[in-house]
Structures are given as structure tokens and as C-alpha cells.
C-alpha positions, 0 to 999 in steps of 0.5 A: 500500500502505498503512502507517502507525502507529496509535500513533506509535514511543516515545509515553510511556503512563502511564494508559489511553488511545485513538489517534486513528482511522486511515483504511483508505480507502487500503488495497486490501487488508483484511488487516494486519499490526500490530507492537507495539513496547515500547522501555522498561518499568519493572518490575511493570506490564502494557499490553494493547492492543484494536484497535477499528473503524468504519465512520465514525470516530465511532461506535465499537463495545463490542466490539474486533475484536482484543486483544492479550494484555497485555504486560509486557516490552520486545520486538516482538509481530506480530499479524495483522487480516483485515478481509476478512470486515468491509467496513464497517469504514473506521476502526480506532483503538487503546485501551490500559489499564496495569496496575501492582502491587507495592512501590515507585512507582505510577508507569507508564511504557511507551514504545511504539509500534503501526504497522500494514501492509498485507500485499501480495497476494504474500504472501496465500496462496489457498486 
């Protein structure tokens, strides 16, 4: 079973960035759970998270497979991938942009981390 984290717990994020690319070669299943974890925040900012996959860990398309709305707080959010329906995809990567507003610092800050999981076919409901 595969588990991992696509960016690893408390990375420091202060401008918009790209994960390294994780390899779903692993998997046997193509259904995830990914956990956004926001540890610490300053206040007037925003993340948000697009989830981006490949079929060799290069080419990488314009389009993510999944977004996560923007975030703007400490706290947990799951969110689940099914990649089923997309065999190709071999690779998935992270991209994040931050967003900051209002008086004070234009510093940003958040610390975060994004870990995936697969889910275990006991869990996977058949319909």
C-alpha cells in the first residue's frame, strides 16, 4: 500500500511553488486519499493547492486533475483522487500559489504539509 507525502509535514511556503513528482508505480490501487495539513498561518493570506499528473514525470499537463479550494486557516482538509478512470497517469506532483492582502507585512508564511494514501480495497465500496 502505498503512502507517502507529496509535500513533506511543516515545509515553510512563502511564494508559489511545485513538489517534486511522486511515483504511483507502487500503488495497486488508483484511488487516494490526500490530507492537507496547515500547522501555522499568519493572518490575511490564502494557499490553494492543484494536484497535477503524468504519465512520465516530465511532461506535465495545463490542466490539474484536482484543486483544492484555497485555504486560509490552520486545520486538516481530506480530499479524495480516483485515478481509476486515468491509467496513464504514473506521476502526480503538487503546485501551490499564496495569496496575501491587507495592512501590515507582505510577508507569507504557511507551514504545511500534503501526504497522500492509498485507500485499501476494504474500504472501496462496489457498486
Amino acid at each position: 500500500m502505498l503512502e507517502t507525502a507529496i509535500i513533506p509535514d511543516k515545509t515553510l511556503i512563502s511564494a508559489k511553488g511545485d513538489s517534486s513528482a511522486v511515483d504511483l508505480m507502487g500503488a495497486s490501487r488508483r484511488i487516494f486519499l490526500l490530507v492537507l495539513k496547515i500547522s501555522n498561518v499568519l493572518e490575511q493570506e490564502s494557499v490553494e493547492i492543484s494536484i497535477f499528473g503524468s504519465s512520465d514525470g516530465q511532461t506535465w499537463p495545463a490542466k490539474p486533475l484536482l484543486t483544492i479550494p484555497q485555504k486560509f486557516y490552520r486545520g486538516e482538509t481530506p480530499v479524495l483522487l480516483d485515478l481509476s478512470a486515468q491509467p496513464d497517469v504514473k506521476f502526480l506532483r503538487a503546485h501551490w500559489e499564496v495569496n496575501r492582502w491587507g495592512r501590515g507585512t507582505d510577508e507569507i508564511m504557511f507551514e504545511l504539509g500534503l501526504s497522500l494514501r492509498e485507500v485499501p480495497a476494504e474500504l472501496l465500496v462496489q457498486k
